[in-house]
NUMAR-364471 format. One record per residue: residue in one letter; x, y, z of N, C-alpha, C, O in turn. Coordinates in steps of 0.1 Angstrom, whole numbers, padded with zeros to 4 digits, always signed. Example, Ala and Ser with C-alpha at 12.3 -4.5 7.8 and 13.67 -1.06 7.14 Angstrom:
<nodes>
A+0132-0057+0078+0123-0045+0078+0132-0033+0078+0142-0033+0085
S+0128-0022+0071+0137-0011+0071+0129+0000+0079+0134+0011+0080
</nodes>
This chain:
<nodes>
X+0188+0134-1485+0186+0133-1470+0198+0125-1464+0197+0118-1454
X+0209+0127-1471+0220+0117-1466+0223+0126-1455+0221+0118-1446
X+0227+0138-1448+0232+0139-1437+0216+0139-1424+0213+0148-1416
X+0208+0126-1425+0202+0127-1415+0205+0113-1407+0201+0104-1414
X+0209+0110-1396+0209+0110-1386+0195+0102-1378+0186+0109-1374
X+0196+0086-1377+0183+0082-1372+0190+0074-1361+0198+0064-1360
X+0181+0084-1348+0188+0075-1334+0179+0071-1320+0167+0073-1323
X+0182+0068-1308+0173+0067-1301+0169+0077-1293+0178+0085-1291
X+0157+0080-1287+0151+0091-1282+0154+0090-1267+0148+0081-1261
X+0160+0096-1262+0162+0099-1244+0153+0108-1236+0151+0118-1242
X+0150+0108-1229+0142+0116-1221+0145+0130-1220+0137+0140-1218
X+0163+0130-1222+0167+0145-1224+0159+0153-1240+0156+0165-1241
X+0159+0145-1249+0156+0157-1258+0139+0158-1259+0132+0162-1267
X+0136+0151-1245+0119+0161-1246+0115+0177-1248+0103+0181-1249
X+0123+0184-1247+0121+0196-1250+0123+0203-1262+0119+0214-1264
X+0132+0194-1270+0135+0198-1286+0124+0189-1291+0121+0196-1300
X+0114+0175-1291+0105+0168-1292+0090+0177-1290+0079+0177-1295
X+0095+0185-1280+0084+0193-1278+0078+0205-1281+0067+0208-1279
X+0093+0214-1288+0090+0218-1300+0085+0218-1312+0076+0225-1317
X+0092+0208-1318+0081+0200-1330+0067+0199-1323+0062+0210-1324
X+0059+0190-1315+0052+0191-1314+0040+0200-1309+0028+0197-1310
X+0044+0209-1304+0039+0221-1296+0034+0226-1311+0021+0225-1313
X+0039+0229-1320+0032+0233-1335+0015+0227-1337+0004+0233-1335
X+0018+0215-1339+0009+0211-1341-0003+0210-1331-0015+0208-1335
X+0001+0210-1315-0010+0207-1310-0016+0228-1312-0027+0230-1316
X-0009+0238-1311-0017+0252-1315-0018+0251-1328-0029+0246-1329
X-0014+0251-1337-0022+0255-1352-0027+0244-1357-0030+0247-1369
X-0030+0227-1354-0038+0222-1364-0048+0215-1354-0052+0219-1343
X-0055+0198-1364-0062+0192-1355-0055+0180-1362-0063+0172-1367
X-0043+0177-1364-0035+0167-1368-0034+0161-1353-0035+0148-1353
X-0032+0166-1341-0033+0159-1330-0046+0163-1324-0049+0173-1330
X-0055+0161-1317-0068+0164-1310-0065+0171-1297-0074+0177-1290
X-0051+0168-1295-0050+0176-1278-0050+0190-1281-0048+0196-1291
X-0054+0195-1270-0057+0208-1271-0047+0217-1262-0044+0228-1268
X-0041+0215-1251-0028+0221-1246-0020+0216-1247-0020+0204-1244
X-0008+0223-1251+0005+0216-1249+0012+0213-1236+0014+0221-1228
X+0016+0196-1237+0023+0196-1226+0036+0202-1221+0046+0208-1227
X+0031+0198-1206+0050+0207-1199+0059+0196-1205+0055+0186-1209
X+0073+0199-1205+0084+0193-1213+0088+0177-1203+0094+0166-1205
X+0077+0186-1187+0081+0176-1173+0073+0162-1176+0077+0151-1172
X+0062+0165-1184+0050+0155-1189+0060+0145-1198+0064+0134-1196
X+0061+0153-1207+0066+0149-1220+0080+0137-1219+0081+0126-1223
X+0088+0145-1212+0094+0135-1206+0091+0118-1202+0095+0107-1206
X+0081+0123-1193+0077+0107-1186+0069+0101-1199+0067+0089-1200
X+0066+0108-1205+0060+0097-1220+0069+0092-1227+0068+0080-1231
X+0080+0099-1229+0091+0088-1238+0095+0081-1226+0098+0070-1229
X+0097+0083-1213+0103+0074-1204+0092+0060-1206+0097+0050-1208
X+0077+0059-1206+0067+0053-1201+0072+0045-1214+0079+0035-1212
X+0067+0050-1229+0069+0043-1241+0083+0035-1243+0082+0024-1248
X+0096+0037-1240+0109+0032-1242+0111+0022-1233+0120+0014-1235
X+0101+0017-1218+0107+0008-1213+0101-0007-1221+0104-0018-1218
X+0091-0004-1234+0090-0015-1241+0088-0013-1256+0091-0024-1262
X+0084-0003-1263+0086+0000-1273+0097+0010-1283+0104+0015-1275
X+0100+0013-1296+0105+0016-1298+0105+0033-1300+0094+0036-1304
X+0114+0046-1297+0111+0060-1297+0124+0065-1306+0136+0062-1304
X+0121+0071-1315+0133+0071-1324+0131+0088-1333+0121+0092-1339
X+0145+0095-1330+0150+0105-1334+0150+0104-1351+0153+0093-1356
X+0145+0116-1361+0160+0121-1367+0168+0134-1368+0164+0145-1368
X+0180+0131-1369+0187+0145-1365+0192+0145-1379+0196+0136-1386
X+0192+0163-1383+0200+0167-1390+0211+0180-1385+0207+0189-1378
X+0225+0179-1389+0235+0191-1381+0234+0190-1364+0237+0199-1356
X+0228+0181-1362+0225+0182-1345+0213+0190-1341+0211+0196-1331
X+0205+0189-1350+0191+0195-1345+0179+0182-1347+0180+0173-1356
X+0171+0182-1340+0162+0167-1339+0152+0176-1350+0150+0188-1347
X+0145+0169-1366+0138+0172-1372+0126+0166-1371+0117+0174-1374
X+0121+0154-1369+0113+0146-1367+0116+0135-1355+0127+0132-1349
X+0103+0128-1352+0103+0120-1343+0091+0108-1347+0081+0110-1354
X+0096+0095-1342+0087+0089-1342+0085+0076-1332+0095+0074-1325
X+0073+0066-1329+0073+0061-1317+0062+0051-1321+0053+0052-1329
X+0066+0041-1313+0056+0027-1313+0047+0026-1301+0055+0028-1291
X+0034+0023-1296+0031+0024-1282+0020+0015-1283+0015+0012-1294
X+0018+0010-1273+0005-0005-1270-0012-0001-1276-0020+0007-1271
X-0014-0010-1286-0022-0011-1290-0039-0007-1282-0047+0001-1283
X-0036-0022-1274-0051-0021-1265-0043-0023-1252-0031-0024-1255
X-0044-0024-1241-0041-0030-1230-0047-0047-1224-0053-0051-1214
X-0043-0053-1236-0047-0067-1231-0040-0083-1240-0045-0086-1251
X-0034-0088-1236-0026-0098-1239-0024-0099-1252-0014-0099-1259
X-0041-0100-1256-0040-0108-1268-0042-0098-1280-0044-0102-1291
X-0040-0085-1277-0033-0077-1287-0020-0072-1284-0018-0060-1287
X-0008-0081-1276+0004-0078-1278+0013-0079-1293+0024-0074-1295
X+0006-0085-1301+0012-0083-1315+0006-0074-1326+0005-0076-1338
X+0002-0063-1318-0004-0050-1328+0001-0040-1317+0002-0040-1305
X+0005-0031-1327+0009-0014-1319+0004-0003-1327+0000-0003-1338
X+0006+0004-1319-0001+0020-1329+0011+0027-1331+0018+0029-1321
X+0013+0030-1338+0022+0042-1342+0024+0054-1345+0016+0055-1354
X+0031+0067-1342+0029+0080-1343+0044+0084-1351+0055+0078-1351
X+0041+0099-1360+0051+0102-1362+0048+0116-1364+0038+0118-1371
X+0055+0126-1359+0058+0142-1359+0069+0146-1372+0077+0137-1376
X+0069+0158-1375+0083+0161-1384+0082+0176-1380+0071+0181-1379
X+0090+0179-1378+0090+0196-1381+0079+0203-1394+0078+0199-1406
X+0075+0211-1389+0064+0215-1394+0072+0222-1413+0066+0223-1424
X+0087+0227-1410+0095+0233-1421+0100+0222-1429+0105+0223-1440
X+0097+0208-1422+0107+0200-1427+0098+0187-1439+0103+0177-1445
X+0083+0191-1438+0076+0179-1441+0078+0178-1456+0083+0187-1464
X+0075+0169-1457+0081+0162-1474+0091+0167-1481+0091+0172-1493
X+0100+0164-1473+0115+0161-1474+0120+0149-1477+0130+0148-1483
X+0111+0137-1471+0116+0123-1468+0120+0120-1457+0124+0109-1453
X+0118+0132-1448+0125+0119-1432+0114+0117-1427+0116+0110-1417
X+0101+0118-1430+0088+0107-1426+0089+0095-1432+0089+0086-1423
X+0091+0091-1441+0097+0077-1447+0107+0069-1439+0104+0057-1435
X+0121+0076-1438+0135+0074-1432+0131+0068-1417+0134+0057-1412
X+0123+0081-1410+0119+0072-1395+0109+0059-1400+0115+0048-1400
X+0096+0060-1405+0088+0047-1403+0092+0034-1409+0087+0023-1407
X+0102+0038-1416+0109+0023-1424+0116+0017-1415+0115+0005-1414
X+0127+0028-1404+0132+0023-1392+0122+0017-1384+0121+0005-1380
X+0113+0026-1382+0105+0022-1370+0094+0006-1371+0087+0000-1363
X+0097+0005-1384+0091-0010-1390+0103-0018-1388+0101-0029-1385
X+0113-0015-1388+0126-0025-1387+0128-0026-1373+0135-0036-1369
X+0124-0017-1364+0123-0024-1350+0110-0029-1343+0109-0033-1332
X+0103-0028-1352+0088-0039-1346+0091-0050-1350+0087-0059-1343
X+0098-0052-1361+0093-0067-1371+0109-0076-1360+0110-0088-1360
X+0116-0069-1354+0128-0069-1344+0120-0078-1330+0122-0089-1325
X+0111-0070-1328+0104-0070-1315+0097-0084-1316+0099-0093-1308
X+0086-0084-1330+0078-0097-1335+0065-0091-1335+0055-0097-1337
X+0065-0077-1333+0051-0075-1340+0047-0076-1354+0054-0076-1364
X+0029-0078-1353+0028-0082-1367+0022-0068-1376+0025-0065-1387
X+0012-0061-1368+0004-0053-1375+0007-0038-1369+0009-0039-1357
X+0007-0027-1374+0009-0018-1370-0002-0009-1373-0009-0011-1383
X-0006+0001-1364-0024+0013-1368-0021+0024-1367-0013+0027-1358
X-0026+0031-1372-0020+0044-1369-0036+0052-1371-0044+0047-1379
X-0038+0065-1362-0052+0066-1357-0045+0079-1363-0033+0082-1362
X-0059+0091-1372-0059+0096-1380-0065+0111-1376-0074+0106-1369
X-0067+0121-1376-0075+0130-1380-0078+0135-1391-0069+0141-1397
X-0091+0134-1397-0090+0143-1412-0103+0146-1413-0113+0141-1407
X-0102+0160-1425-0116+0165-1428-0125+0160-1423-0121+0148-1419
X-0141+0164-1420-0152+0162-1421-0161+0166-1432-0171+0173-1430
X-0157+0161-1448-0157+0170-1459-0141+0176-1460-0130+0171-1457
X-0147+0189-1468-0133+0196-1470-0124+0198-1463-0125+0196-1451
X-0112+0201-1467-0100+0201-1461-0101+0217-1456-0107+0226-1463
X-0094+0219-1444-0098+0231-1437-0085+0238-1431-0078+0229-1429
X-0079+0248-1427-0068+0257-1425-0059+0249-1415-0047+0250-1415
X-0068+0239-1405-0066+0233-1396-0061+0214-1398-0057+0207-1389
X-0065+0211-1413-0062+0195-1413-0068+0198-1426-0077+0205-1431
X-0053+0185-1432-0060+0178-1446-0058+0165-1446-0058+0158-1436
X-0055+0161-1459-0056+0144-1460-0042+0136-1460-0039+0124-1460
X-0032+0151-1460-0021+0148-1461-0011+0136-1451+0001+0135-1453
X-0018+0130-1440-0014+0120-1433-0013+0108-1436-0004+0100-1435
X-0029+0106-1443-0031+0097-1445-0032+0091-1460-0037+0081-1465
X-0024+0103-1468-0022+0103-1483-0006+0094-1476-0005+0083-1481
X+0003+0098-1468+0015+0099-1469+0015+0078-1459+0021+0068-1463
X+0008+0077-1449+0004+0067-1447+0002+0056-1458+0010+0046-1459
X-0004+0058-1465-0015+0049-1478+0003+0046-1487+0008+0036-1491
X+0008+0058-1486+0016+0057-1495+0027+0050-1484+0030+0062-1482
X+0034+0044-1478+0035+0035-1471+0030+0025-1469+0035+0016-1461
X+0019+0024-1475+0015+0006-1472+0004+0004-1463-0001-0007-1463
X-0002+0017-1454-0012+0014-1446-0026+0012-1452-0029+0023-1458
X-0033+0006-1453-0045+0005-1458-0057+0009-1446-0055+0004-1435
X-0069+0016-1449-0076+0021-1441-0085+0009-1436-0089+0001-1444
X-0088+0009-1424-0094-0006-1417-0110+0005-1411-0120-0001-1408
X-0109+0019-1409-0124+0021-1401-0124+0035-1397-0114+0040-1392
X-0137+0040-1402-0137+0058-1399-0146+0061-1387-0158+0056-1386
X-0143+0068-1380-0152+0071-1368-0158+0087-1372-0149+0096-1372
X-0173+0092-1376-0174+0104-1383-0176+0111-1372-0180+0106-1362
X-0173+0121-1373-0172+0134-1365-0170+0132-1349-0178+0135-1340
X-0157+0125-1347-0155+0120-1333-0144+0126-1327-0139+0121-1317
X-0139+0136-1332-0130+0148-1328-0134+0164-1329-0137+0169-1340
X-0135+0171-1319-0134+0187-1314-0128+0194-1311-0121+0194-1301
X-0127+0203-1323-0114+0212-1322-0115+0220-1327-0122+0219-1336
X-0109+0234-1324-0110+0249-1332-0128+0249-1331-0133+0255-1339
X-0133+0245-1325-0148+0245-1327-0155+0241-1341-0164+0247-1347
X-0148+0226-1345-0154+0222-1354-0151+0210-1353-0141+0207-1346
X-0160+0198-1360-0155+0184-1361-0151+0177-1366-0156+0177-1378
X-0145+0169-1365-0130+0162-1374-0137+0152-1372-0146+0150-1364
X-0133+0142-1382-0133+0122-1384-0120+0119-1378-0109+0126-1377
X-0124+0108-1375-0109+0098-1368-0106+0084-1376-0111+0073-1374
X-0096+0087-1387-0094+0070-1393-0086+0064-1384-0079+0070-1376
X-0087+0049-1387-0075+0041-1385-0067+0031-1398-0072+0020-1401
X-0060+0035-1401-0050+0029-1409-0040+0016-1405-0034+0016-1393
X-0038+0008-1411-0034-0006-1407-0020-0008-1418-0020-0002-1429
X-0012-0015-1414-0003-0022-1422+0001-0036-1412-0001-0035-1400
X+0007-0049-1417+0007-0060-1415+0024-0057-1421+0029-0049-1429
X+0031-0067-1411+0046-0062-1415+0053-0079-1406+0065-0082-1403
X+0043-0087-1406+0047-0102-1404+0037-0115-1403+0025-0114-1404
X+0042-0124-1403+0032-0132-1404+0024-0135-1389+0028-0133-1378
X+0010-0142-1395+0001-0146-1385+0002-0157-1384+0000-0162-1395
X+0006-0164-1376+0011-0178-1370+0000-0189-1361-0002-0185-1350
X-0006-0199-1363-0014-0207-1354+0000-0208-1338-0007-0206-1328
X+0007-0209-1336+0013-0208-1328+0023-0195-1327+0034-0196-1331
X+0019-0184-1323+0025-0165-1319+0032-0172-1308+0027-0178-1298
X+0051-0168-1315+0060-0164-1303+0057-0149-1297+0052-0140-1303
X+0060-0150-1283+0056-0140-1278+0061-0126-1283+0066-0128-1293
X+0061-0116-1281+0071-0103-1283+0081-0101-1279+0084-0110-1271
X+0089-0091-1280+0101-0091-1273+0102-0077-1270+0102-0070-1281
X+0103-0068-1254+0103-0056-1254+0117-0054-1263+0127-0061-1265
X+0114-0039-1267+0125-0037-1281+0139-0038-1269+0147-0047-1268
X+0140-0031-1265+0150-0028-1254+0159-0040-1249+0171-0039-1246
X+0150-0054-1249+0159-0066-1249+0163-0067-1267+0175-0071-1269
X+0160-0066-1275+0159-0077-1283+0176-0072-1291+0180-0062-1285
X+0182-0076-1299+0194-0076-1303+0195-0064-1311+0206-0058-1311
X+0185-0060-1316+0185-0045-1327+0184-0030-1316+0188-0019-1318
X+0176-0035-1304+0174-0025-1295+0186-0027-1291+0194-0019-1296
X+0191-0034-1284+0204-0033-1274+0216-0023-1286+0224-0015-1281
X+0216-0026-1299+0225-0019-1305+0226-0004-1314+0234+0002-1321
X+0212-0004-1309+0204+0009-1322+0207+0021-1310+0203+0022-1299
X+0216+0032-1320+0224+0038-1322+0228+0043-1300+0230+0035-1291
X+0228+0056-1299+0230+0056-1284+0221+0071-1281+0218+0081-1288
X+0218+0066-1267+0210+0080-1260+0218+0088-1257+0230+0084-1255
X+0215+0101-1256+0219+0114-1254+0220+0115-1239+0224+0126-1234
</nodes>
C-alpha cells in the first residue's frame, strides 16, 4: 500500500466521499441510514465535523479510496475527552490495509488533540450473518484494539429486518485527576501541518 496517499478532507471531495458511501447506505445495514444523502448535505457534514475534529482522506493515483473521521461523542463538557469514530473504504478496496493506514492516522490526530478514548458504534447480525451485514467491522475493530463496552439488541431497521447496535471502545491516553482541556485539531500543531486541502 506504499502508493497511498493519507490527507485532509475538504468539502470539495464530498462527492467522491459520497460515492464510497452511497454503496453502503443501498446494499448493506453497515450504516442504518436509509437514503443517501445529496452531495449538498454531505458537504456541510465534513464542513460541521472539520471545524473541530479530525476528517481524513486516502488517496491512491488521485482517486479518494477510503475515508475516515472523528466527531463528538455526547454533547456535553464532560465528555469532551471521548469521540466516536467512523470509517468507509471503497467497497473494491476492503482488506487491502487502508482501514488500518487511515485509523492509525486518525489515532495520531486525537491523541494530537488530547483525546483519551475513542467508540465506534456498530451494526451487526441479530444471529446470523445476512447478505446485508456481518461481523466483519467489528472483527477488523477488535483487531485494532477496540474492545466491546455494550450491545443494544435489535435496535436497528433495515431491509425489513433487525440489526444489533455495538459499541466498541479503545483508550489511546491517559486518565488524569487533573484533564487538560482538548485542543480543536485545527489549532493544534499536527492539524495546522497535516497534509493540504483540495
Amino acid at each position: 500500500m506504499s502508493d497511498i496517499t493519507i490527507r485532509k478532507a475538504a468539502v470539495s471531495d464530498a462527492k467522491e466521499l459520497l460515492d464510497i458511501y452511497s454503496y453502503y447506505v443501498k446494499n448493506t445495514a453497515i450504516t442504518f441510514e436509509y437514503e443517501v444523502p445529496s452531495a449538498y448535505e454531505f458537504a456541510g457534514r465534513i464542513r460541521d465535523i472539520t471545524k473541530r475534529y479530525p476528517y481524513i482522506v486516502a488517496e491512491s493515483n488521485e482517486k479518494i479510496i477510503g475515508y475516515a473521521y472523528a466527531h463528538e461523542f455526547i454533547a456535553r463538557k464532560a465528555y469532551d475527552w471521548s469521540a466516536e469514530v467512523t470509517i468507509y473504504v471503497d467497497h473494491n478496496k476492503r482488506k487491502t490495509g487502508v482501514g488500518r493506514l487511515l485509523y492509525n492516522e486518525l489515532e495520531k490526530c486525537m491523541r494530537a488533540m488530547g483525546v483519551i478514548d475513542l467508540y465506534a458504534c456498530i451494526g451487526v447480525p441479530n444471529g446470523e450473518a445476512d447478505e446485508y451485514i456481518d461481523r466483519n467491522s467489528v472483527d477488523f475493530h477488535e483487531h485494532m484494539g477496540y474492545e466491546l463496552k455494550g450491545t443494544f439488541s435489535k435496535s436497528g431497521y433495515k431491509f425489513m429486518r433487525w440489526y444489533d447496535m455495538v459499541w466498541l471502545g479503545k483508550t489511546i491516553g491517559e486518565h488524569l485527576d487533573v484533564q487538560p482541556d482538548i485542543t480543536a485539531f485545527c489549532e493544534t500543531k499536527e492539524g495546522a501541518e497535516y497534509g493540504t486541502d483540495k
